[in-house]
matplotlib code that plots the C-alpha trace (Angstrom):
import matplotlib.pyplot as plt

x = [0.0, 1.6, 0.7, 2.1, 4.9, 7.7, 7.8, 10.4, 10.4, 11.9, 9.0, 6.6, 3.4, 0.2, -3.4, -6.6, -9.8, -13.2, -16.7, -19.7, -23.7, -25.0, -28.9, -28.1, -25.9, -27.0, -26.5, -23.7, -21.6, -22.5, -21.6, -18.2, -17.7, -18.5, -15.8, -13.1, -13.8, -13.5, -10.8, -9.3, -8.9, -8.1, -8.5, -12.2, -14.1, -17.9, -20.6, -22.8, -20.1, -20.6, -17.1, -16.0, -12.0, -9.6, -6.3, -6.0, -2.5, -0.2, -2.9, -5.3, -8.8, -12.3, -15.8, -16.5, -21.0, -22.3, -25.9, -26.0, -22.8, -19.5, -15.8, -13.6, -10.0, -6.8, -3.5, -0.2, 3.4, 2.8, 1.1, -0.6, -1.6, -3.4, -5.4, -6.0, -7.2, -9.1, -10.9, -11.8, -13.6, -15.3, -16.0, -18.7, -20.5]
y = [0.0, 3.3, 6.2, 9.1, 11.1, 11.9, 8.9, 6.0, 3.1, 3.9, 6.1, 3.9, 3.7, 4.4, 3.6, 5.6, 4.3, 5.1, 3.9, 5.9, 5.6, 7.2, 7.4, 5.6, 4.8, 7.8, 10.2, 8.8, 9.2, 12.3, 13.5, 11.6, 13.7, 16.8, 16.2, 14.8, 17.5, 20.6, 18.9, 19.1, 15.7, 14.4, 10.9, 10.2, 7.1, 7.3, 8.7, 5.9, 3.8, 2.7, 3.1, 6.4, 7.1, 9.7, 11.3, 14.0, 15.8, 12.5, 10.5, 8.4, 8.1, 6.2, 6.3, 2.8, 3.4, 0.3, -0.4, 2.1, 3.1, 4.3, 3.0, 5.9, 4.7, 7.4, 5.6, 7.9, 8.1, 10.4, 9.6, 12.6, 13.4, 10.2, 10.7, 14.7, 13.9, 10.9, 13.1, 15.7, 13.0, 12.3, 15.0, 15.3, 13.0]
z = [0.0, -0.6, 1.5, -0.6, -2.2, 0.0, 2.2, 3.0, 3.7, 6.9, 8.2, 11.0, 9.9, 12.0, 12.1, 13.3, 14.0, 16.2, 15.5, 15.9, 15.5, 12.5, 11.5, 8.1, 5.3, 2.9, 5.7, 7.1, 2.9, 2.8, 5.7, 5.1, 1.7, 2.9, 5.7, 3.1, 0.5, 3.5, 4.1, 0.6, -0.2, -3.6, -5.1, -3.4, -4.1, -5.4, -3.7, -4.1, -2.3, 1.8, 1.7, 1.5, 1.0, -0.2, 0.5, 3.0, 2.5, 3.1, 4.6, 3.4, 5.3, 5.2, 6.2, 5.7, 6.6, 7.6, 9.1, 11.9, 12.1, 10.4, 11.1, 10.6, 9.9, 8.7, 8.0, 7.7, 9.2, 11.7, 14.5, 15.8, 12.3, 12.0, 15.4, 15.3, 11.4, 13.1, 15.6, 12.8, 10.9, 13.8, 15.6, 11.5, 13.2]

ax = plt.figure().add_subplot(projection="3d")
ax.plot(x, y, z, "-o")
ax.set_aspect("equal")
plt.show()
């Protein structure tokens, strides 16, 4: 998996994730694109997709919306990046 331009092979990667209630899948995308494209992030997936996903600066983030809830994940090297960009996401919801 490659995480961006500018990193090694040397930098640690780290992983974000939280789970919140949502009041259902339709809400729950939107509410995930609005977030990523505030956010300026580039390379989204679909709308019509439960899995919502993009690239926010270096990082690379999903709303997977699922039933009543979404699983909010943001992968990157740093890891207060990945949690403060975690908490953003979440804090949509």
């Amino acid at each position: 998996m490659s995480f961006g331009a500018g990193l090694s092979a040397n930098d640690a990667p780290s992983l974000g994730l939280a789970q919140k209630a949502v009041e259902n899948n339709i809400t729950c995308r939107t509410k995930a694109r609005s977030k990523f494209k505030e956010l300026g992030a580039r390379d989204m997936s679909s709308p019509d997709a439960n899995s919502q996903w993009g690239t926010v600066s270096n990082m690379r983030v999903v709303a997977w919306c699922r039933g009543n809830q979404v699983v909010i994940g943001v992968s990157g090297h740093s890891y207060n990046s990945v949690n403060e960009l975690r908490d953003i996401i979440f804090d949509a919801y």
